[in-house]
N, C-alpha and C positions, 0 to 999 in steps of 0.2 A: 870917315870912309866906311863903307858898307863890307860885310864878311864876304867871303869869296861864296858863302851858301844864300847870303842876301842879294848878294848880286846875280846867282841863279834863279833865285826865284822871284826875282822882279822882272828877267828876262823872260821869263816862265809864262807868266801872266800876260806883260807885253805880248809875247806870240800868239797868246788866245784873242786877246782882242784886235789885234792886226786881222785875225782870220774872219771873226764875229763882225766887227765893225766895218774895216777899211776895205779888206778884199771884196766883202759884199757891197760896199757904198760901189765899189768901182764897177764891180759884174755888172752889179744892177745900171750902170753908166756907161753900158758896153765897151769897156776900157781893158779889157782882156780878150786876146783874142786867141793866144797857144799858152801852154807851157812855158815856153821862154818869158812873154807879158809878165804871166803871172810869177815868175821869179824875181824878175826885174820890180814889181811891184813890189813883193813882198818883202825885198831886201830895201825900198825904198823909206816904206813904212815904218818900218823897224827901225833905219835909223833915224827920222823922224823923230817918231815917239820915243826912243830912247835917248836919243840929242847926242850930238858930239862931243860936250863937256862929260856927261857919262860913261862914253864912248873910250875918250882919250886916257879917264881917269882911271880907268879899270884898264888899260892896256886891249881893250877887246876889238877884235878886227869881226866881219863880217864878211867870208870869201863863195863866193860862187864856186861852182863845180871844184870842190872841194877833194882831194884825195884821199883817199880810205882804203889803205893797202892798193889792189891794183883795179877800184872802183871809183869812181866819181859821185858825188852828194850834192844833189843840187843848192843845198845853202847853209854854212856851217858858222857858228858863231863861235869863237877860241879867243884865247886869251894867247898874244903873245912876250916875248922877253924882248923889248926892246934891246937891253944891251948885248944879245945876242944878233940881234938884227942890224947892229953895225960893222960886225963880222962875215957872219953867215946868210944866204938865201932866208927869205923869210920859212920858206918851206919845211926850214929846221928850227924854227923861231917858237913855236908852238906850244905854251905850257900847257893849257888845258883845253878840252872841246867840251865847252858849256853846251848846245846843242846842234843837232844835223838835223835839215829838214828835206825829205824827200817829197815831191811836189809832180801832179797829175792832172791837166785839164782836157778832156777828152769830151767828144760828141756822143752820140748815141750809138752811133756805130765800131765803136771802140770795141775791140775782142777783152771782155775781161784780165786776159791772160799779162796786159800791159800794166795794170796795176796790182795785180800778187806780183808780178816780176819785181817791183817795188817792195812789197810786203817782206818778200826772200830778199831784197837787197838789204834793207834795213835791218832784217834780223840777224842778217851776217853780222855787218855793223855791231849791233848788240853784245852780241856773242861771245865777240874781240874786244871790248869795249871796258873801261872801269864806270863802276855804277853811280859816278855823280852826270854824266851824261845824259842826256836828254833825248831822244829822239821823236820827231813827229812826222805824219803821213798828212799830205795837205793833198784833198784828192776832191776836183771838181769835175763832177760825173753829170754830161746834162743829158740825162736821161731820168723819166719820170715813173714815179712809185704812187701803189699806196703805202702811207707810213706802215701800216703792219707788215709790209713784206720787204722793210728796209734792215740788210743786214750789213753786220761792219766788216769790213776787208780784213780782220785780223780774228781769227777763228778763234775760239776759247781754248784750245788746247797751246795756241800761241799766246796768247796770252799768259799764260800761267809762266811761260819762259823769259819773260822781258821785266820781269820783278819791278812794276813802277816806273819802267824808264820809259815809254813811248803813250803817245797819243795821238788818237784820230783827229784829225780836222775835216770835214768832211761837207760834201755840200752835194745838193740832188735835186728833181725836179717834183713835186708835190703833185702828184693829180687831180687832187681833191680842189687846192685852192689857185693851181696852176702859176706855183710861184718857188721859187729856190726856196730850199731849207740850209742856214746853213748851221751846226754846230762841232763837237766834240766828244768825245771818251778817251775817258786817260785809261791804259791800262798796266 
């Protein structure tokens, strides 16, 4: 059986390439059409590639609109206590949150202002948080750029506050070659 740090960071990895690989196989298969798609998508993949024997054996659930004090997380990966969970609501079941993924699909016309709301949601999250935790911003922006004027939703002065624990996923529209970009920055 894998460490509770090995089991983090095979989910770790799994999330990047669900974002790289699977999310983009499907955009590019117009298989996304809001935010909700892409939720639903994401958490499909996930468990997927992560498979239900790994799933089961590590106690790890994968919950939608997840609770975070008096906020919601569009997709949380946690570990829970089953023998707790014959008792109690799963609600209270919870031993650890391996990662929270806040998630953004928006058009061109999107007011910025919809994804920092995100940025500030997450970094709450952070904040409150113990630092095996994971957080990532999964943000597809179809609006197109030159790469050099492509900046990340999370400003460098934030960044210095999230010690390691979050990363971009991010995706945009290229001008140049007139096709989604899509990758990452951990910060």
């Amino acid at each position: 059986m894998l460490t509770p740090k090995h089991v983090s960071e095979l989910i770790q990895t799994v999330i990047k390439k669900v974002w790289l690989e699977d999310i983009k196989k499907d955009y590019d298969k117009l298989s996304l059409l809001k935010e909700s798609s892409l939720q639903v998508t994401f958490c499909y993949h996930l468990r997927r590639r992560l498979g239900d024997d790994f799933l089961d054996q590590h106690n790890i659930k994968l919950y939608p609109e997840y609770e975070i004090g008096d906020q919601k997380a569009d997709l949380a990966i946690v570990v829970i206590d089953p023998n707790m969970a014959k008792e109690k609501h799963l609600k209270y079941c919870t031993k650890e949150v391996i990662s929270v993924i806040e998630m953004k699909h928006k058009n061109e016309k999107a007011p910025e202002k919809c994804f920092n709301d995100d940025v500030t949601k997450t970094l709450s999250y952070i904040k409150k948080s113990n630092s095996n935790t994971m957080y990532y911003l999964a943000f597809i922006r179809e609006m197109y750029f030159n790469a050099d004027d492509v900046t990340n939703w999370v400003t460098s002065k934030q960044a210095l506050k999230v010690k390691g624990q979050l990363t971009e996923l991010y995706s945009y529209g290229d001008l140049q070659t007139n096709k989604m970009i899509w990758d990452f920055i951990e910060h």
